[in-house]
N, C-alpha and C positions, 0 to 999 in steps of 0.2 A: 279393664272397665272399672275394677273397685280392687284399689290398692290401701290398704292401713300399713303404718310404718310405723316400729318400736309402741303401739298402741295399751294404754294405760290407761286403767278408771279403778280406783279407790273412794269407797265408800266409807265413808266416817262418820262412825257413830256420834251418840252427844258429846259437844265440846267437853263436859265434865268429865266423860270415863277417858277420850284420846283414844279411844280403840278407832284401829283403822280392817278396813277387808279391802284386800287385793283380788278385785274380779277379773283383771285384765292385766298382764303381768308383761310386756315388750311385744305385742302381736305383731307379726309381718305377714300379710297376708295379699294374694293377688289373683284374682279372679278377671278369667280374660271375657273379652268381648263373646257375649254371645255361649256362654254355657251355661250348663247347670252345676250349681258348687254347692257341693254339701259339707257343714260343719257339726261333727256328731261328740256328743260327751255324755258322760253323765252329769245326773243334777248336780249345782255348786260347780262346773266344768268353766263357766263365764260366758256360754252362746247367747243366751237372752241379751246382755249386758254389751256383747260382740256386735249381733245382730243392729241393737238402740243406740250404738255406738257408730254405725256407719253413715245412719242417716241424721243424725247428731238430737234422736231423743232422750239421748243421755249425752254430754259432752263430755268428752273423754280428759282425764286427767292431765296427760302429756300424751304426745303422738301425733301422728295424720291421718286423715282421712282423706282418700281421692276418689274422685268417683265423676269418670267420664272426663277424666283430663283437670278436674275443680276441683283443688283442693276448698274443701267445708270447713278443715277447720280456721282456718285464714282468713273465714269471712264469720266465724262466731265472736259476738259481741264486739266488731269492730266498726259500730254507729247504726245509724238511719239506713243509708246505703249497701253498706255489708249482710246489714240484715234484708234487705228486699231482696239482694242476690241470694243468700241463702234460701231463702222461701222459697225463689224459681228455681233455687237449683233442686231443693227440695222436691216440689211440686210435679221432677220429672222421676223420683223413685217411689213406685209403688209397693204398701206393704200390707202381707196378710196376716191377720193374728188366730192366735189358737181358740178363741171363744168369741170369735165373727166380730165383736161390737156393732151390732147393729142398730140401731136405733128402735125401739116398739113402736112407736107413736108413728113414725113414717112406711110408705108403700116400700116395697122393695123397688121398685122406680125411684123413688124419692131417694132412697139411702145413698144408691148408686149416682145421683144427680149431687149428692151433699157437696162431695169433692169440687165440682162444675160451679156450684152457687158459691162456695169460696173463693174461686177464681175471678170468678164475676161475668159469668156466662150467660147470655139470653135464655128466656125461658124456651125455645123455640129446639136452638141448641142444647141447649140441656136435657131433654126430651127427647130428640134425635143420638142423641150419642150415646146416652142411660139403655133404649131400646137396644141398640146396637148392638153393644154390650152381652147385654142379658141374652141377645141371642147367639154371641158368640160362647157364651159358658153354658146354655143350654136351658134358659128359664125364661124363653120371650111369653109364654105362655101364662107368669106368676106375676108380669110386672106390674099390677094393681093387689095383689096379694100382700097378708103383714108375715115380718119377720115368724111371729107366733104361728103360723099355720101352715111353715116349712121345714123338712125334716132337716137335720145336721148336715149333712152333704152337700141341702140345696141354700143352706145360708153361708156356708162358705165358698159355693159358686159365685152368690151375692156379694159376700166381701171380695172373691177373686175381683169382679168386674167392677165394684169401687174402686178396688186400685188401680184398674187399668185406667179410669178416668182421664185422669190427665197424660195419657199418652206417655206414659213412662219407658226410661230405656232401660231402667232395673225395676226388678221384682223381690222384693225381702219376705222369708217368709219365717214368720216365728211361732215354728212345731201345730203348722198350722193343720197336721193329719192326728193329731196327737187324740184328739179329742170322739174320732170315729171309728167304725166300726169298720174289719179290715178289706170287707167289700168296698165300702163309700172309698177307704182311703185309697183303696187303686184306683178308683177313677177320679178322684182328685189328683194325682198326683199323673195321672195320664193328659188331664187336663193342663196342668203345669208343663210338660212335656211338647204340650203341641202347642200352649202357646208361644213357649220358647223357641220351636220353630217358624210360627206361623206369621210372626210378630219381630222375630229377631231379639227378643226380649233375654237379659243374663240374669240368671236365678241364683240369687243365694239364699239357702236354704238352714236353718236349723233344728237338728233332731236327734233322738235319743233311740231313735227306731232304726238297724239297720236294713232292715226291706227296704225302708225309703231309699237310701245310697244304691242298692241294689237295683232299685228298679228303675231310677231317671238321673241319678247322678253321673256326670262324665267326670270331675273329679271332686275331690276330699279331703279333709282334715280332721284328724283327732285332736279333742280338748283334753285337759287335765290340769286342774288349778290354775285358771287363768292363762294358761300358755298353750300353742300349736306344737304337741308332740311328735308330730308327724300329717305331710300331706304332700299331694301330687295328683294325677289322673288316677282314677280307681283300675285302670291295666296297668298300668306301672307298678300301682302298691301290691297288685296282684303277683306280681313279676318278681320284688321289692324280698329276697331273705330274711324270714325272720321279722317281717312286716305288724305290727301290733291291730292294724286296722284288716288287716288280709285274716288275719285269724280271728280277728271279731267276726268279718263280712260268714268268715264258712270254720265254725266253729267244729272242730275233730275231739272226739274221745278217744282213752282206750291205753292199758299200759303194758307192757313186755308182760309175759308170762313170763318169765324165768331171765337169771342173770346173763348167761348167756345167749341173746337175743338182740336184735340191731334194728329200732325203732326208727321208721322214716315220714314225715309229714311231705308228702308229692302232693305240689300245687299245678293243675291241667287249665288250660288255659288257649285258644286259640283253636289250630289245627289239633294239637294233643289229647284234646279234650273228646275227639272220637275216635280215637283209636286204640286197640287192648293192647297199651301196651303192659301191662304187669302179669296178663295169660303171656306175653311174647316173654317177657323175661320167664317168670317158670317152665314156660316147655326149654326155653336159648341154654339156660343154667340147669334144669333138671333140679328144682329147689321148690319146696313147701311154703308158700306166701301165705299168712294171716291177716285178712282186711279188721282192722281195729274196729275203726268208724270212719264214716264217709261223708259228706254234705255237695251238694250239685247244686247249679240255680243258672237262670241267664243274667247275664250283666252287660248290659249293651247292646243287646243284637247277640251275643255270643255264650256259648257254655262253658261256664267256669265250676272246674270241682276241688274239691282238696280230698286227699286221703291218707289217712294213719294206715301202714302194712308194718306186718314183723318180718325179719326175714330172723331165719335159722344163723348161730354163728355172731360171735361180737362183729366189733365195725370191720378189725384189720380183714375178717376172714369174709368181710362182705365187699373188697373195694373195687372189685371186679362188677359185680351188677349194679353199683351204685355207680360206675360209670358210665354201663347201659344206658340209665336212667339219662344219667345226665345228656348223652349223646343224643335223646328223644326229645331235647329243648325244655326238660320240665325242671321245674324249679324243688329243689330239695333240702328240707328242714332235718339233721339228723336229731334225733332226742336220746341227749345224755342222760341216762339211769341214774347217777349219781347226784346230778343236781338236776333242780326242775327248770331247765334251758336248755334253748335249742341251740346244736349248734350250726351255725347258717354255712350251706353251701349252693354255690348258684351256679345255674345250667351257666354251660361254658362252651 
């Protein structure tokens, strides 16, 4: 549904200094029909820039954009024509922003009609679809009410249902939870959730939060100066050795008590994820297990955990229960003492 290819946008300062910033450094990126796609960085990562770059509110330097089989960028600045297809193509991706824009001076009916009177929609229609709306994100009850007299959560219902306007087959959303409190933002982001299914709508998503990824994302990518360090399904990254977003998602402490000690990160995941197995290896081996630290959550429907254990004994005199491990489908990070990396081994 929304493909970018070798995607580039550079910023240039004033012609005098020639300073250039690369916010967007060769993106390939491809989000299918009908998910939820989360792209998470920190700030200066290039998602803002990613995000305005899809729907071409930033035109990207070199690269493509595709979205829903039209390439955008092959229709930017090329006439009267290219440009009308642009608009409608535009017209069919909705997006949310992190500080609503809503308008003061208009109803929350009105805001959500803005999109409709662009298009050039009857007032009759514009009325009928604005209600609509508002009663699908949960505020048929506010639609003569101002922006000013709604809390946070319920103005960016309001922006959600602006974008829905025009009947969009994407959804763009730029760190549109960023701004609430972590009650409101579960139920935004539940709301995001169900319109996706309800709607058939593909969400991409950008955030700095990973609860968000955690709680409605089906997959993911990691930013880091401009470029996608990594991404796929968040079970796969889960799955993924040594994964950089799998140990953002379930962050583990905790470091060997002593030189002689064999530090393991076990990623559970699945069926794994209910059953003991690390009491099963210490009664199988008759060995003293240390839980470092731990982190659990659901992801999808499912139980996903990570865990730091010490086991007694460097690695050689561990390779017998580290094969257990293996044999129970879990996926296993060993952590070398010597240097601060893992080294990756995967259930087999």
């Amino acid at each position: 549904m929304i493909t970018t290819s070798g995607l580039t946008k550079i910023y240039r300062a004033h012609r005098s200094s020639g300073r250039e910033v690369t916010a967007l450094d060769g993106v390939d990126l491809h989000v299918r029909e009908g998910e939820v796609y989360g792209v998470i960085g920190q700030s200066g990562a290039g998602k803002s820039s990613l995000i305005r770059c899809v729907n071409l509110l930033e035109r990207p330097t070199a690269g493509t954009v595709t979205v829903a089989g039209r390439d955008l960028t092959a229709l930017a600045g090329r006439g009267p024509r290219a440009g009308r297809e642009l608009r409608q193509a535009r017209s069919r991706i909705g997006m949310v922003f992190q500080h609503f824009n809503l308008l003061s001076s208009r109803t929350v009916q009105d805001n959500v009609e803005l999109p409709l009177e662009i298009l050039g929609k009857s007032g009759k229609e514009r009325s009928r679809k604005a209600l609509e709306l508002l009663d699908l994100v949960g505020l048929a009850d506010k639609a003569k009410s101002y922006p000013a007299q709604l809390s946070g959560g319920q103005k960016q219902r309001v922006g959600i249902a602006r974008a829905l306007a025009g009947d969009p087959k994407v959804l763009l959303s730029d760190e549109a939870t960023s701004a609430l409190d972590p009650e409101t933002t579960r139920s935004i982001l539940q709301l995001l959730r169900d319109l996706n299914r309800q709607l058939g709508l593909t969400v991409l998503l950008i955030t700095h939060e990973m609860d968000v990824v955690k709680q409605i994302c089906d997959s993911a990518a990691l930013m880091d100066r401009g470029r996608i360090v990594e991404s796929g399904t968040v079970s796969d990254l889960l799955a993924t050795p040594g994964s950089e977003l799998a140990s953002a998602l379930f962050p583990v402490g905790g470091e060997a008590s002593g030189d002689d000690r064999t530090v393991l990160d076990v990623t559970f995941h699945g069926d794994s994820a209910t059953q003991p197995v690390i009491s099963q290896l210490s009664r199988t081996y008759n060995i003293d297990i240390s839980i470092l630290g731990a982190a659990i959550d659901t992801v999808g429907g499912l139980q996903v955990g990570r865990m730091r254990i010490e086991l007694p004994g460097r690695y050689e005199d561990n390779v017998v229960p580290i094969g257990f491990l293996r044999e129970q489908g879990l996926q296993l990070d060993v952590l070398d003492r010597e240097q601060p990396v893992l080294v990756k081994e995967a259930a087999k």
